[in-house]
C-alpha positions as CSV (number, residue, x, y, z in Angstrom):
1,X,-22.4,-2.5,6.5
2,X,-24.1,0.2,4.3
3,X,-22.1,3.2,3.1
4,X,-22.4,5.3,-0.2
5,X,-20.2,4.2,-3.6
6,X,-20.0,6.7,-6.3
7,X,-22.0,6.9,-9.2
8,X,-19.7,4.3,-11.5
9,X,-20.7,6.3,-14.8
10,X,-18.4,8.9,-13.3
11,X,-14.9,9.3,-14.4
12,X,-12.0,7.9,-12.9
13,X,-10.1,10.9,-10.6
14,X,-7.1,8.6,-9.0
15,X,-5.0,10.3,-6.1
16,X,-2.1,8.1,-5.7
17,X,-0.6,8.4,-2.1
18,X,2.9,7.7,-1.7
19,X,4.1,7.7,1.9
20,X,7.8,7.8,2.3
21,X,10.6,8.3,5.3
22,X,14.6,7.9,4.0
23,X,13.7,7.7,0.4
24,X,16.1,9.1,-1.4
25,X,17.5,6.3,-3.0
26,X,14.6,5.3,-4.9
27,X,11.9,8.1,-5.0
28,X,12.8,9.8,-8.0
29,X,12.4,6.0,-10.0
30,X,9.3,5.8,-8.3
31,X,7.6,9.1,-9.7
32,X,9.2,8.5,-12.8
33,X,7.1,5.7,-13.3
34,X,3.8,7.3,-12.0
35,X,4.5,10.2,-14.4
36,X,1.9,8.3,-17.1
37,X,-0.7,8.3,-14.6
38,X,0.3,12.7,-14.3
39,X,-0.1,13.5,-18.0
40,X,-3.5,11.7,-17.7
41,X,-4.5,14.2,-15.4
42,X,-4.2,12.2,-11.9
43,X,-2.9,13.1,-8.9
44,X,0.2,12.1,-7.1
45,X,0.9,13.2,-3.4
46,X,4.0,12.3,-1.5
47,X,3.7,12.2,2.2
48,X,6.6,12.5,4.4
49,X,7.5,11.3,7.4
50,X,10.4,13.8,8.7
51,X,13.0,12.4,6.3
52,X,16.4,13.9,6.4
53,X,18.4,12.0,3.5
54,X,16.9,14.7,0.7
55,X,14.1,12.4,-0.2
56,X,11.9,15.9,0.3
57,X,14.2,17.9,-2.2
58,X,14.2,14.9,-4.8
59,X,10.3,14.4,-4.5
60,X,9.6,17.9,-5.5
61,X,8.7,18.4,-8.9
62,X,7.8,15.0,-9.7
63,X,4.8,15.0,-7.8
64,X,1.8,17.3,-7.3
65,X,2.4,18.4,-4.1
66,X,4.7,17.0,-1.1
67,X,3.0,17.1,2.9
68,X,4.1,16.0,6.0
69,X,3.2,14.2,9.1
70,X,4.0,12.4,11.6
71,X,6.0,9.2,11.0
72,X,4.0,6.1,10.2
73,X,2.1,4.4,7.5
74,X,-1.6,5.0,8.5
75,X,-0.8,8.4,9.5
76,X,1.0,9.4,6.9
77,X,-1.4,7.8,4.2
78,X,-4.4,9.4,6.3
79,X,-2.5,12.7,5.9
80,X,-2.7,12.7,2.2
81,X,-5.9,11.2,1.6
82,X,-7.5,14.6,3.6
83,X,-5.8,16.8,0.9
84,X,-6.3,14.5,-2.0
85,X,-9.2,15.3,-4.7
86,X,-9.4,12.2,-6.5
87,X,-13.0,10.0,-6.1
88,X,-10.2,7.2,-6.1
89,X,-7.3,6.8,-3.6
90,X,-4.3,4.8,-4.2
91,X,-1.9,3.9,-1.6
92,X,1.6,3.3,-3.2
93,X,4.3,2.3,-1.1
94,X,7.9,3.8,-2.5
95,X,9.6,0.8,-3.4
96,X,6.4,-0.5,-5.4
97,X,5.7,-0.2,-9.1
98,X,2.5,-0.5,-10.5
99,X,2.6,-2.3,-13.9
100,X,1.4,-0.3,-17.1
101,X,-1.9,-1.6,-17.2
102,X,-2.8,-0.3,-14.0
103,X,-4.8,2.9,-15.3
104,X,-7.1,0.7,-17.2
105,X,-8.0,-1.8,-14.7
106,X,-9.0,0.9,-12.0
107,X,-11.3,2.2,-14.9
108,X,-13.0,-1.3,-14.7
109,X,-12.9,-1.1,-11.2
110,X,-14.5,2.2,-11.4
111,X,-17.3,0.7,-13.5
112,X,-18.0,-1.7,-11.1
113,X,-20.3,-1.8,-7.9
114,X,-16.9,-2.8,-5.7
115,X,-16.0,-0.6,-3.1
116,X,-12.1,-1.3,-3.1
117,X,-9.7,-3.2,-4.1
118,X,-5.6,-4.6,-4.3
119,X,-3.4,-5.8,-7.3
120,X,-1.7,-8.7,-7.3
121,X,2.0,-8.9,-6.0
122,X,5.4,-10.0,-7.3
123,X,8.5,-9.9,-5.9
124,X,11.5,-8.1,-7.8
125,X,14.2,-10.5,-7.0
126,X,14.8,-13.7,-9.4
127,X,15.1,-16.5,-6.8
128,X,12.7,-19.2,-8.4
129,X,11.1,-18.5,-4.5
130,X,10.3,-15.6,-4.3
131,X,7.6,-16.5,-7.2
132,X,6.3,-18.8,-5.2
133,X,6.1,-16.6,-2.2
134,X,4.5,-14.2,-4.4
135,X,2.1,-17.0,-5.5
136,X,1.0,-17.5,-1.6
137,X,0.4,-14.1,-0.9
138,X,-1.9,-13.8,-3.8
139,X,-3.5,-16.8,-3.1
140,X,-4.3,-16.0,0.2
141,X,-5.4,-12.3,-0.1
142,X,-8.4,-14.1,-2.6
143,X,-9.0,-16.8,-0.2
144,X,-9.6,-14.3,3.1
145,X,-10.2,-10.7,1.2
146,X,-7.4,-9.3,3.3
147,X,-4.6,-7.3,1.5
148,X,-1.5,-6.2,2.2
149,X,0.4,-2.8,1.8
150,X,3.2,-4.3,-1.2
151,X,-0.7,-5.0,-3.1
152,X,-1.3,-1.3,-3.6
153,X,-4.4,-0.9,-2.0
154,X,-7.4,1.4,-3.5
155,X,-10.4,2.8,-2.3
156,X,-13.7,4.9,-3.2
157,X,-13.0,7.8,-1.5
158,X,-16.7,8.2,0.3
159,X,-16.1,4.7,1.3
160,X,-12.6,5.4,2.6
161,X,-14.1,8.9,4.6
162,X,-17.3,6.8,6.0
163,X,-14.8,4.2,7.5
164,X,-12.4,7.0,8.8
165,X,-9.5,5.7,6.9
166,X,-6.4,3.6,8.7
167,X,-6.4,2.9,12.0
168,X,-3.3,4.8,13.4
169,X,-1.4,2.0,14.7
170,X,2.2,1.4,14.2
171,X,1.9,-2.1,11.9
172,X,-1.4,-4.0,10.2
173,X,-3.1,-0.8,9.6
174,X,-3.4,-2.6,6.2
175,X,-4.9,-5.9,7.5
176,X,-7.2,-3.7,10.0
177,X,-8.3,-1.7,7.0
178,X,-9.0,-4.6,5.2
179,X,-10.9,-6.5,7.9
180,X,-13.2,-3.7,7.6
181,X,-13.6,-2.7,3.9
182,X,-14.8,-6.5,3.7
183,X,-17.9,-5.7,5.5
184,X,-18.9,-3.0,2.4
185,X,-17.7,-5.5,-0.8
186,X,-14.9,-8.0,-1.6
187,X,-11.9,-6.6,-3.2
188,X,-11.9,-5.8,-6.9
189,X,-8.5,-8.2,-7.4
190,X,-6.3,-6.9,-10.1
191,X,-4.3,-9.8,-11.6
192,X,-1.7,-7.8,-13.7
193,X,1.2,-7.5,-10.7
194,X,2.6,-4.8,-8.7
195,X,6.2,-5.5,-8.3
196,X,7.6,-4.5,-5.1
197,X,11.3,-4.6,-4.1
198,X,12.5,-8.4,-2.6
199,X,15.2,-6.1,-0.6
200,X,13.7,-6.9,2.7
201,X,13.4,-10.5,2.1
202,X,17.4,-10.5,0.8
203,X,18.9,-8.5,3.6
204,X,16.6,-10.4,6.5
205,X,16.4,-14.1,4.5
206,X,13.7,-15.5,2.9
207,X,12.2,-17.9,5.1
208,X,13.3,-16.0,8.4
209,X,10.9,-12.9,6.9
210,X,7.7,-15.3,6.0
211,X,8.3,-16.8,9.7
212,X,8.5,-13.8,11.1
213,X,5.4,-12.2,8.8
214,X,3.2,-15.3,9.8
215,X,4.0,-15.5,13.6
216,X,3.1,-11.9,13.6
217,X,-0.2,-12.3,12.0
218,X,-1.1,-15.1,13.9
219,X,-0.5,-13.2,17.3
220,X,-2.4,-10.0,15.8
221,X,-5.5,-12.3,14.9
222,X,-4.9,-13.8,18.7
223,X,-5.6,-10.2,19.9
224,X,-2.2,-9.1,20.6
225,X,-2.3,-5.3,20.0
226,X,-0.4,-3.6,17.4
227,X,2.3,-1.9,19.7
228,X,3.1,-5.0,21.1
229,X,4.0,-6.4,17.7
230,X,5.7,-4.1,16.4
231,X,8.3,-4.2,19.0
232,X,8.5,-7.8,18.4
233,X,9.1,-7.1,14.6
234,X,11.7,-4.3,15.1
235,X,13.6,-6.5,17.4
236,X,13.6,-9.5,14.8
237,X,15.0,-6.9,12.3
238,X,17.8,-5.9,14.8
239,X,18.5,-9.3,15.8
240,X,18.6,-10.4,12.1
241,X,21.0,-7.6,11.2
242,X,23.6,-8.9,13.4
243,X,23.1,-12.6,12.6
């Protein structure tokens, strides 16, 4: 597949998209960290998803400028890349922190002739395996040029527009996405880490959640739609809550 890149002598413009729902607890840590990226003269534009815990109220003022959508991932991060101005777009999930080397690798990114690309992940709990569940997921997003969500995906923003952003399904917008950015480039892989929260692997178990993630994607890659599977994964979580 053909579609234009940008010019890589031209500056770096990041947009850093941050979609949220029932943030409150951790938004304000999260654009107190992308405040760096501000002061540079980036963007950072939280999209919510009709939360009602505050996160709104406590996003305000530490971000560019706050929208809304409708609830969901892909529409939510479609939402903000149509108002963004950045020739880059970042896609930050809120419990996800990009480490402080970030800005200069999507310079070298910028410089290149890659039309996307993902960070590497760690997990922030200290259970010897969550590092080696972090180790898997890397390995695998090199292997198959897939990435995931937690890996911070970013994008040339004429790429992103000639592809029509995220699919607006209700799970694997990210490995959808992916699936077809491969057919511009392979991802520019960042190896300094994002480190993304290990809650959901603590409150739902460790193995149960790479069971659960793995069945998923093998039933997605079988065809299965993803409304089918997302009822599937919401009543895993359920079931798991009670268990």
């Amino acid at each position: 597949m053909k579609t234009a890149i940008e010019n890589p002598c031209q500056p770096l413009q990041l947009s850093l998209i941050v979609p949220v729902w029932q943030e409150a607890a951790t938004i304000g840590t999260t654009l107190a960290h992308l405040q760096p990226l501000r002061d540079a003269g980036h963007e950072v534009i939280v999209v919510d998803g009709g939360s009602d815990d505050g996160t709104v109220g406590l996003a305000k003022g530490g971000c560019d400028r706050v929208i809304h959508s409708g609830r969901g991932r892909a529409l939510q991060m479609n939402a903000g890349a149509q108002v963004a101005s950045g020739n880059v777009l970042l896609f930050l999930h809120a419990d996800t922190r990009l480490p402080a080397s970030a800005l200069g690798a999507l310079v070298q990114f910028q410089a290149s002739r890659q039309a996307w690309g993902r960070f590497d992940v760690r997990l922030s709990g200290r259970r010897s395996l969550f590092r080696v569940i972090a180790w898997f997921m890397n390995r695998r997003s090199r292997l198959t040029g897939i990435a995931t969500g937690d890996q911070a995906m970013f994008v040339r923003r004429l790429v992103f527009e000639a592809l029509r952003g995220f699919e607006p399904v209700p799970l694997m917008e990210d490995v959808e996405f992916s699936s077809r950015l491969k057919l511009v480039s392979r991802p520019f892989c960042i190896a300094d880490p994002v480190v993304t929260n290990s809650r959901r692997w603590e409150q739902q178990g460790a193995w149960r959640t790479i069971l659960l993630m793995w069945r998923l994607r093998w039933r997605y890659w079988r065809g299965e739609s993803p409304e089918s599977l997302v009822t599937a994964y919401r009543s895993d979580v359920r079931n798991g809550r009670k268990s």
